[in-house]
N, CA, C and O atoms as a GROMACS GRO file, in nm:
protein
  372
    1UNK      N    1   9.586   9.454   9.084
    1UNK     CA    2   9.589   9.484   9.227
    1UNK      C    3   9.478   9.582   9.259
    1UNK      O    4   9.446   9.683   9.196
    2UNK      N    5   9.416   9.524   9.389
    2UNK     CA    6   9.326   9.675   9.424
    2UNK      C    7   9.351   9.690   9.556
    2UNK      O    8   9.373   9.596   9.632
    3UNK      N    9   9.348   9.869   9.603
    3UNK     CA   10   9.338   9.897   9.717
    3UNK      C   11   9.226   9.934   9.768
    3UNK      O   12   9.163  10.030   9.722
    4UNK      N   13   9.184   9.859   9.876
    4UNK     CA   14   9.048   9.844   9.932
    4UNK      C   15   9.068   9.904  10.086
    4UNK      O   16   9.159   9.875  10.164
    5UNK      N   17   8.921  10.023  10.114
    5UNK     CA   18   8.911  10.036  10.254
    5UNK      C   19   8.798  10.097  10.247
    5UNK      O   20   8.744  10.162  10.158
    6UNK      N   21   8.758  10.056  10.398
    6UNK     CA   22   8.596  10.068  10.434
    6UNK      C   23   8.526  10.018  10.326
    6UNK      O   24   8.444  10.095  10.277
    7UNK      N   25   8.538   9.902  10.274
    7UNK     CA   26   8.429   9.836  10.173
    7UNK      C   27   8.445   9.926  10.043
    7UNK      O   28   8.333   9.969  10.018
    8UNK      N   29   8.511   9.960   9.975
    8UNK     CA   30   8.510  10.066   9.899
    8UNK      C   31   8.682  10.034   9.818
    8UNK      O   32   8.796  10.050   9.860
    9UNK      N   33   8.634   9.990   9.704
    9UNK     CA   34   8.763  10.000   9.618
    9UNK      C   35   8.839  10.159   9.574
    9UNK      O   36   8.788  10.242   9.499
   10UNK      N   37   8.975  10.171   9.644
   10UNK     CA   38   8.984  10.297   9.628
   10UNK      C   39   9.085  10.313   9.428
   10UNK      O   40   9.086  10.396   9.337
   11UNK      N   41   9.141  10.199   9.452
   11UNK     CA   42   9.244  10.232   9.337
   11UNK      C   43   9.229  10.044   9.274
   11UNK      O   44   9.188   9.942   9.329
   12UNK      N   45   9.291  10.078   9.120
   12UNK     CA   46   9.271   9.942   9.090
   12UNK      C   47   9.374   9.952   8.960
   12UNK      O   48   9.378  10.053   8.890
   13UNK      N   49   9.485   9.799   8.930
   13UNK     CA   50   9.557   9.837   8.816
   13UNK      C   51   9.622   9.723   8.817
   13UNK      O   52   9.650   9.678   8.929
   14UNK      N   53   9.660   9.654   8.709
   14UNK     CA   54   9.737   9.562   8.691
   14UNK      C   55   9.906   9.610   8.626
   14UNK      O   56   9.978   9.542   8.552
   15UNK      N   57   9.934   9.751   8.684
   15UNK     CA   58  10.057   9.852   8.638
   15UNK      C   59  10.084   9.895   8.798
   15UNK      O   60  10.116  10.012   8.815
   16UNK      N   61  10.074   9.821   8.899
   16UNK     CA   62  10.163   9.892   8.998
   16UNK      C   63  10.333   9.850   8.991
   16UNK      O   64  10.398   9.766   8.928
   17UNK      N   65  10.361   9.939   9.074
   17UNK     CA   66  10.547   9.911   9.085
   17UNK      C   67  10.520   9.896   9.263
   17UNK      O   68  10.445   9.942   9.349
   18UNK      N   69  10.653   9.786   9.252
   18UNK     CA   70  10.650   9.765   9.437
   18UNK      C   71  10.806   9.816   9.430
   18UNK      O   72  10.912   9.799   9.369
   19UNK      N   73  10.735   9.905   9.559
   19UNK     CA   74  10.881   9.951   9.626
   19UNK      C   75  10.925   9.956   9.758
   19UNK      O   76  10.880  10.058   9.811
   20UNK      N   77  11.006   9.875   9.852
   20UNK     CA   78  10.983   9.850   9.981
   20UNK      C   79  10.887   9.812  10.027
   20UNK      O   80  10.843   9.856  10.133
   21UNK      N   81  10.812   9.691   9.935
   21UNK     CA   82  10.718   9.679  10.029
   21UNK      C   83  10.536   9.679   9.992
   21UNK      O   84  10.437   9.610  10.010
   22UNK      N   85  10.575   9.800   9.933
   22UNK     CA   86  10.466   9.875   9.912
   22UNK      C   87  10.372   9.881   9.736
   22UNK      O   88  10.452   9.884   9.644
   23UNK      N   89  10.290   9.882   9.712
   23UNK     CA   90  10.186   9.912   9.556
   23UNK      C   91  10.193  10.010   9.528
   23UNK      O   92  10.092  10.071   9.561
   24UNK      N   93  10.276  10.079   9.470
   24UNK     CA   94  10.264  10.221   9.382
   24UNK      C   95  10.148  10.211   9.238
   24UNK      O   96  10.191  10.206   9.122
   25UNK      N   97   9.997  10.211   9.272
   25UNK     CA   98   9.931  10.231   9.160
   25UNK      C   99   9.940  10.381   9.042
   25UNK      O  100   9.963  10.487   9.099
   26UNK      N  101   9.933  10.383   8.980
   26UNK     CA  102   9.888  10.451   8.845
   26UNK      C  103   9.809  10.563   8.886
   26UNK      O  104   9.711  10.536   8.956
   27UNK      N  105   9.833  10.696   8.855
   27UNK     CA  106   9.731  10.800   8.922
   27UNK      C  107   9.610  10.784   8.878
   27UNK      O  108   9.506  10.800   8.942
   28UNK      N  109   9.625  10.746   8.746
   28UNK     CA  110   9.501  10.765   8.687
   28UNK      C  111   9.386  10.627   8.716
   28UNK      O  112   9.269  10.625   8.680
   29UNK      N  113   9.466  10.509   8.795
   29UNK     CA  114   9.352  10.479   8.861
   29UNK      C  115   9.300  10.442   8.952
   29UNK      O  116   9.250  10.332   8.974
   30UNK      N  117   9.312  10.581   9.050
   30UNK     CA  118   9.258  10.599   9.180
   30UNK      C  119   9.083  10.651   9.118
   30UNK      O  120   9.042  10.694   9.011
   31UNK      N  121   9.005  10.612   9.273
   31UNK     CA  122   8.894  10.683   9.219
   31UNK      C  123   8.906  10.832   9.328
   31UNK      O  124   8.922  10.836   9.450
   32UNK      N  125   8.891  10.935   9.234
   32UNK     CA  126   8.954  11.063   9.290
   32UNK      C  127   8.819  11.078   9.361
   32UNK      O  128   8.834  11.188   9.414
   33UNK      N  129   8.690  11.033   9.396
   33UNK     CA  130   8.580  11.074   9.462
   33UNK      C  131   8.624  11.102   9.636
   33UNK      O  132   8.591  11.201   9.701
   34UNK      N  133   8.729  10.954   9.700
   34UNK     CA  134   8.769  10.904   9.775
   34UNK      C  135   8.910  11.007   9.834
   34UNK      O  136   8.958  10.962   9.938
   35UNK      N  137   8.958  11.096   9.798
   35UNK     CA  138   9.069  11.143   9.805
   35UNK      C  139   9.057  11.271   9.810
   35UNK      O  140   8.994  11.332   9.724
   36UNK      N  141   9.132  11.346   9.938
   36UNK     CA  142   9.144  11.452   9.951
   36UNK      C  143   9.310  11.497   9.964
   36UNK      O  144   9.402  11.419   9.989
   37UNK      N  145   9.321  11.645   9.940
   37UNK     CA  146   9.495  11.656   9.954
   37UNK      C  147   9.501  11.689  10.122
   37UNK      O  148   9.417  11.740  10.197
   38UNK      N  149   9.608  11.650  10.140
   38UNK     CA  150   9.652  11.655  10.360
   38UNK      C  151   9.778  11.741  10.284
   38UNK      O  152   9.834  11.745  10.175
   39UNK      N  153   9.784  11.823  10.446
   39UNK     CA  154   9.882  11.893  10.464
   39UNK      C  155  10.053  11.813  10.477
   39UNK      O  156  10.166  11.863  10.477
   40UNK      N  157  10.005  11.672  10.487
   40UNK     CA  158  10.127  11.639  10.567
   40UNK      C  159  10.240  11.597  10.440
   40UNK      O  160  10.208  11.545  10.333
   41UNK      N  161  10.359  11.628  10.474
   41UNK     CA  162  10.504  11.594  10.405
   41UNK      C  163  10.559  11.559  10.472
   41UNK      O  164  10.556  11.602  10.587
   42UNK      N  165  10.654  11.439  10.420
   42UNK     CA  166  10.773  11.353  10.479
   42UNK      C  167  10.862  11.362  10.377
   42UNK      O  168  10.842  11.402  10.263
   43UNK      N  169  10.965  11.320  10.428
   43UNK     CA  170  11.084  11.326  10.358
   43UNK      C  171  11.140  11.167  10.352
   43UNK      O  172  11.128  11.100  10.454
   44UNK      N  173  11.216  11.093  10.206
   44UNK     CA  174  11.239  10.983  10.264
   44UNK      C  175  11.452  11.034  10.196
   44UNK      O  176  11.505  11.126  10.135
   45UNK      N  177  11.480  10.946  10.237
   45UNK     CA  178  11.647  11.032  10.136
   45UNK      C  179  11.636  11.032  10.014
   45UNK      O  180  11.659  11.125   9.937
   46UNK      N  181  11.593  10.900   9.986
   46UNK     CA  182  11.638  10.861   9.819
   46UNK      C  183  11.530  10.884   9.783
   46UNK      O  184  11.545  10.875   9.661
   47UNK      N  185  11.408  10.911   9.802
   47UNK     CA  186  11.314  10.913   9.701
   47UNK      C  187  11.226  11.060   9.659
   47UNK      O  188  11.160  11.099   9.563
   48UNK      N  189  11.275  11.121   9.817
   48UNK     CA  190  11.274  11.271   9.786
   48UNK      C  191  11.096  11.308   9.902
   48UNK      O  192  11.026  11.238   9.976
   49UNK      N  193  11.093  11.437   9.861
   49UNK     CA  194  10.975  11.481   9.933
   49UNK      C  195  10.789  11.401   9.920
   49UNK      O  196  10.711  11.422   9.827
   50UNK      N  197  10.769  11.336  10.011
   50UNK     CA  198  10.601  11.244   9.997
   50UNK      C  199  10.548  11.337  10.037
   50UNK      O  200  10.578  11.400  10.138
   51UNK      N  201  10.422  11.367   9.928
   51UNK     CA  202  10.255  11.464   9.978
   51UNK      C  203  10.151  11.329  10.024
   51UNK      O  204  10.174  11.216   9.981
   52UNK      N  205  10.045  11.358  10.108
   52UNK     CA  206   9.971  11.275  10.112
   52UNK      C  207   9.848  11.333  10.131
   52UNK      O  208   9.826  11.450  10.163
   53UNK      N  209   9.749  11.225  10.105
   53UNK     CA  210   9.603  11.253  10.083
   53UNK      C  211   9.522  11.163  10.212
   53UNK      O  212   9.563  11.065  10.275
   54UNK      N  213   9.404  11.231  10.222
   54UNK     CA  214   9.302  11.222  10.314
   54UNK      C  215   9.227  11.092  10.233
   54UNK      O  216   9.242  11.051  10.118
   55UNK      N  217   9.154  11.053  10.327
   55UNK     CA  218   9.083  10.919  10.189
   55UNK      C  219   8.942  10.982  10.265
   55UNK      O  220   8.964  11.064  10.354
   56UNK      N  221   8.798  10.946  10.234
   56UNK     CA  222   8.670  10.973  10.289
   56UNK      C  223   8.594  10.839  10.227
   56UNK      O  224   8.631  10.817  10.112
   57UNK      N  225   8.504  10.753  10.272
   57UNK     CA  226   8.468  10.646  10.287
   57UNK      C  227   8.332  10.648  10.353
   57UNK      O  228   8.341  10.654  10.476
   58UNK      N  229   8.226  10.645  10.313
   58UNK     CA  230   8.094  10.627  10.355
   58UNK      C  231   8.116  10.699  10.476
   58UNK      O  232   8.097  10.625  10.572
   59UNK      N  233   8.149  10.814  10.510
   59UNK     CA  234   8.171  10.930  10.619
   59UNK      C  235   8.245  10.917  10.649
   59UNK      O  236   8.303  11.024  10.636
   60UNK      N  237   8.348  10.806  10.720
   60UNK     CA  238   8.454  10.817  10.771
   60UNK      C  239   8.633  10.837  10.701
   60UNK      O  240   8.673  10.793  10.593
   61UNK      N  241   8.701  10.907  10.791
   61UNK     CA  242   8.807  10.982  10.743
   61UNK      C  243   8.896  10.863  10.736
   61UNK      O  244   8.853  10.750  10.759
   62UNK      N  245   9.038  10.893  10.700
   62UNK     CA  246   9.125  10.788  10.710
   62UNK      C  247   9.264  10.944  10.671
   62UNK      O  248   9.301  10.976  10.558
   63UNK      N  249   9.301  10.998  10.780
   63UNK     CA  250   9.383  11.078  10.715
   63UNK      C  251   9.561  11.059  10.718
   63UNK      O  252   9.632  11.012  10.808
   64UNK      N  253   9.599  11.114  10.582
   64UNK     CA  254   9.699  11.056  10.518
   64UNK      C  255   9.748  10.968  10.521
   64UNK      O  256   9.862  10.943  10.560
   65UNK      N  257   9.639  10.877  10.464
   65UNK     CA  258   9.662  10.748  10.426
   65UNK      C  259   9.711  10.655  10.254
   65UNK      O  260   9.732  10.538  10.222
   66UNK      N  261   9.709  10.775  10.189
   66UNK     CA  262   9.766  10.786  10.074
   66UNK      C  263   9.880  10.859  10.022
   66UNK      O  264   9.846  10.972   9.986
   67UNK      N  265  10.029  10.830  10.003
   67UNK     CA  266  10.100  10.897   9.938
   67UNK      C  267  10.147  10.874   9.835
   67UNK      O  268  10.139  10.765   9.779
   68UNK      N  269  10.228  11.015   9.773
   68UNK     CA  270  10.268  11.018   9.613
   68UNK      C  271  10.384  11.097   9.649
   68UNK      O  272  10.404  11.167   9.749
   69UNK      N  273  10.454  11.072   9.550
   69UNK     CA  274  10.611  11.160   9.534
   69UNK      C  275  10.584  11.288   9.394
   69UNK      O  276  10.562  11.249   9.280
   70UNK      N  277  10.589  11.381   9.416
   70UNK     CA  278  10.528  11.425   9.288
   70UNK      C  279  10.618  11.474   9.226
   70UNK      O  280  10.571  11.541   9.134
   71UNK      N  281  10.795  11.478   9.230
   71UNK     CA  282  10.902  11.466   9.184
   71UNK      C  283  11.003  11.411   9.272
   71UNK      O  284  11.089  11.483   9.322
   72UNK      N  285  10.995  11.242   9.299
   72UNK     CA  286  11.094  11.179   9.329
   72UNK      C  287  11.263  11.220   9.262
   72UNK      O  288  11.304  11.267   9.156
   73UNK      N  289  11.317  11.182   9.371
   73UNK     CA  290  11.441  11.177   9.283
   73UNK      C  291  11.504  11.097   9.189
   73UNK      O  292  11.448  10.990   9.163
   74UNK      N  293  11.610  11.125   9.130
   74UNK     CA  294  11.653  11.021   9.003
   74UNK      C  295  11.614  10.883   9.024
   74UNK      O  296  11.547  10.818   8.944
   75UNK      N  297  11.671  10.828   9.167
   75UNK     CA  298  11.672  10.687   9.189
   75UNK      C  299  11.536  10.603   9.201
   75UNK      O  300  11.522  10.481   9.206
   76UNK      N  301  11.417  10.731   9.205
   76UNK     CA  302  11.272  10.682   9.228
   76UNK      C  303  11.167  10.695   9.122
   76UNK      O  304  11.052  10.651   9.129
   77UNK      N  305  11.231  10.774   9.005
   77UNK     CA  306  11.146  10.814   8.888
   77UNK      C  307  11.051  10.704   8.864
   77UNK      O  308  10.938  10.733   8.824
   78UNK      N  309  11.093  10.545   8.891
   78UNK     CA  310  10.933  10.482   8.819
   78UNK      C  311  10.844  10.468   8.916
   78UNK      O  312  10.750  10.390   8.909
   79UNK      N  313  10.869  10.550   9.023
   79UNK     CA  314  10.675  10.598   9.101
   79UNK      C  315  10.638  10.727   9.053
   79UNK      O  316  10.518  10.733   9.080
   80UNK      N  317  10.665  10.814   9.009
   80UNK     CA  318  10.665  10.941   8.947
   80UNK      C  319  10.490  10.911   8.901
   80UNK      O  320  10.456  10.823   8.822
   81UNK      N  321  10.413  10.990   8.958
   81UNK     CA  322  10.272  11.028   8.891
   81UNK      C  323  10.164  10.880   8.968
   81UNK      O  324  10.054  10.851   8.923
   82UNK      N  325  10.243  10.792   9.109
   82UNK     CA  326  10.183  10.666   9.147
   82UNK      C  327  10.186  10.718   9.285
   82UNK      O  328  10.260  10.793   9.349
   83UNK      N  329  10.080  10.650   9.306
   83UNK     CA  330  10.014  10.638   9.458
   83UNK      C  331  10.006  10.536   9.535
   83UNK      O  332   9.962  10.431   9.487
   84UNK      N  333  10.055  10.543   9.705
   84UNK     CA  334  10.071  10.409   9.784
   84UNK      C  335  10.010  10.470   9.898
   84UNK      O  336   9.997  10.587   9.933
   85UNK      N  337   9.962  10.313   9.969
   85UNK     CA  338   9.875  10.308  10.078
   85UNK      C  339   9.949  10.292  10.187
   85UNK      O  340  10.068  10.272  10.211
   86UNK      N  341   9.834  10.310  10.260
   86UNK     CA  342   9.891  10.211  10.446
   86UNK      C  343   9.737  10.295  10.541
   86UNK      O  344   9.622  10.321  10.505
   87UNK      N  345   9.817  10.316  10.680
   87UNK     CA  346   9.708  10.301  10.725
   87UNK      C  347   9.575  10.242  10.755
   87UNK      O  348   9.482  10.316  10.786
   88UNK      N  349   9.558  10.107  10.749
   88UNK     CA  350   9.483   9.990  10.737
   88UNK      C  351   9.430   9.959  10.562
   88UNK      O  352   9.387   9.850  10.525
   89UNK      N  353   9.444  10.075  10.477
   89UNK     CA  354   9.353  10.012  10.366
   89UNK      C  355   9.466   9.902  10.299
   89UNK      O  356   9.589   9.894  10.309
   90UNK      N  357   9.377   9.828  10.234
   90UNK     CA  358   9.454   9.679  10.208
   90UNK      C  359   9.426   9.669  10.044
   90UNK      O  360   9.320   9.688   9.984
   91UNK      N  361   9.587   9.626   9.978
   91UNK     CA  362   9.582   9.584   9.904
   91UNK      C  363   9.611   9.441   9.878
   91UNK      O  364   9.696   9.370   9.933
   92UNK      N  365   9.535   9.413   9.795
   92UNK     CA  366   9.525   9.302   9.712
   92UNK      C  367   9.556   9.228   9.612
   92UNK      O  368   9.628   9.300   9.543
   93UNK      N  369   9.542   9.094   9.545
   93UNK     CA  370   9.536   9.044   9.430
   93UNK      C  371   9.390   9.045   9.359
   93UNK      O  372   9.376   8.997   9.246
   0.00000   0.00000   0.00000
């Protein structure tokens, strides 16, 4: 799977987990050039407190358009240390 925005592969892995929906890639393979930390937190019930990241793309911003759980709760442990999109960037096959 890769997550792609603004022409620019941000993350890539044949180890994501889908959860609602969504590509939980592998931290380790985002390209961290692309990624900044955002202030913003959400809360979901079951899966516990989301941080999210800024993305930057041939100048343009895309902010918090990346989140991670960085201690989900029990019921979410296999995203633990994985990262998911939205905000227009698109993943793929």
């Amino acid at each position: 799977m890769k997550a792609i925005w603004n022409g620019q592969v941000l993350a890539e892995s044949d180890n994501t987990v889908v959860v609602e929906g969504n590509h939980y890639f592998p931290k380790d393979s985002i390209r961290a050039e692309f990624f900044s930390p955002s202030d913003l937190k959400t809360f979901c019930a079951w899966k516990g407190e989301a941080s999210y990241y800024n993305l930057k793309v041939e100048g343009d911003e895309n902010a918090g358009a990346a989140w991670y759980y960085a201690t989900p709760k029990a019921e979410a442990r296999e995203i633990e240390d994985r990262v998911a999109f939205w905000r227009g960037v698109e993943v793929e096959a």
